[in-house]
C-alpha positions as CSV (number, residue, x, y, z in Angstrom):
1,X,23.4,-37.7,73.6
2,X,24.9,-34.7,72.1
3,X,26.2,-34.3,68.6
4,X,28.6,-32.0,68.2
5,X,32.6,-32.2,69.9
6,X,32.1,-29.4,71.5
7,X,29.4,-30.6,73.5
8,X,30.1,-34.1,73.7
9,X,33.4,-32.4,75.7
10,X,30.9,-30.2,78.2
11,X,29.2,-33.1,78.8
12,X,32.5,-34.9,79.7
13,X,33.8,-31.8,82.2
14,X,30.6,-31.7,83.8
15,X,30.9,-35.2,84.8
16,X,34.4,-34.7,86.1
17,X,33.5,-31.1,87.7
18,X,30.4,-32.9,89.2
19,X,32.4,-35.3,90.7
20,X,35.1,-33.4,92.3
21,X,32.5,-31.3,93.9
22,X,30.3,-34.3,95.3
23,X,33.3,-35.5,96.8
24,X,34.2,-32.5,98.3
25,X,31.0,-31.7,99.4
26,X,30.7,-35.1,100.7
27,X,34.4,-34.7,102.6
28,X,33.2,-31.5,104.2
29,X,30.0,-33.0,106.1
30,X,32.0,-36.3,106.7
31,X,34.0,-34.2,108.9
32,X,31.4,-31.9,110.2
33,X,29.6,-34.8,111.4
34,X,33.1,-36.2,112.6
35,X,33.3,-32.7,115.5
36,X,30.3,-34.0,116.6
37,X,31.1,-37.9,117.2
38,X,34.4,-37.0,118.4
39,X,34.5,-34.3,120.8
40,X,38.2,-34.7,122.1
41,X,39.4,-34.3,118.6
42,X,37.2,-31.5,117.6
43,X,40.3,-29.1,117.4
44,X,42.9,-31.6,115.0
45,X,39.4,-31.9,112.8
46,X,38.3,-28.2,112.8
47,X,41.6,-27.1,111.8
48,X,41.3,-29.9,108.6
49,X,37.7,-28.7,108.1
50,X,38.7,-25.2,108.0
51,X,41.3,-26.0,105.0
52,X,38.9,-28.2,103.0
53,X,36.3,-25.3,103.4
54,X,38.7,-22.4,102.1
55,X,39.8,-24.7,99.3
56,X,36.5,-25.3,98.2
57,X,35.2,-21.8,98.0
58,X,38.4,-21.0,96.3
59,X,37.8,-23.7,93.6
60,X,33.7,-22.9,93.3
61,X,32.2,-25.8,95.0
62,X,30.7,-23.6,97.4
63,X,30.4,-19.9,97.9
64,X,32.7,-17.9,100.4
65,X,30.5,-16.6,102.6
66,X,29.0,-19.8,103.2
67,X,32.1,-21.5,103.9
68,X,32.6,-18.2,106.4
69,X,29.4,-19.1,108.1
70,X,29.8,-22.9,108.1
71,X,33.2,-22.0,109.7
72,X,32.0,-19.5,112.5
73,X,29.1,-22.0,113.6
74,X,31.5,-24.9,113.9
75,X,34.0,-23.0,115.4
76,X,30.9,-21.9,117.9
77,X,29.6,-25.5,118.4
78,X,33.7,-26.2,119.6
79,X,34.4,-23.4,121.8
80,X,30.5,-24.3,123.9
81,X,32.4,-28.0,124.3
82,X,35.7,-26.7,125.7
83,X,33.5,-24.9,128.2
C-alpha cells in the first residue's frame, strides 16, 4: 500500500480509470459479438457500435486507428450479409 497522498490518490484513479475502460472495452465486444448473433439487426447495432468505438478512442481506452480498423472489418462482415 502506498504512503504518501499523492499516491494513495493514483492508486485510487487507476481503479476508477481501469474500470471505465474494462467496461467499455467489455460494451464494445458485447456488441461485436451481438452483429454476429443477430444478423437482421446488424445495422441498428453497427450504428451503436460505431459511437461507442469513436467515444472510446476519443477518451483513450483504445487507440484511433484501431477503432478505424475494428470499424471497417465490421462494417465488411455487414455489407457480405446484406448480399
Amino acid at each position: 500500500m502506498p504512503k504518501s497522498k499523492s499516491a494513495q490518490k493514483r492508486t485510487r484513479t487507476d481503479r476508477k480509470r481501469a474500470a471505465r475502460n474494462n467496461y467499455v472495452k467489455r460494451t464494445i465486444s458485447t456488441l461485436s459479438k451481438d452483429i454476429r448473433a443477430n444478423p437482421e439487426k446488424s445495422e441498428e447495432i453497427l450504428n451503436e457500435l460505431y459511437s461507442k468505438l469513436d467515444k472510446a478512442a476519443q477518451k483513450g481506452v483504445i487507440h484511433k486507428r484501431t477503432a478505424a480498423r475494428r470499424k471497417a472489418r465490421l462494417a465488411s462482415y455487414v455489407n457480405s450479409i446484406e448480399e
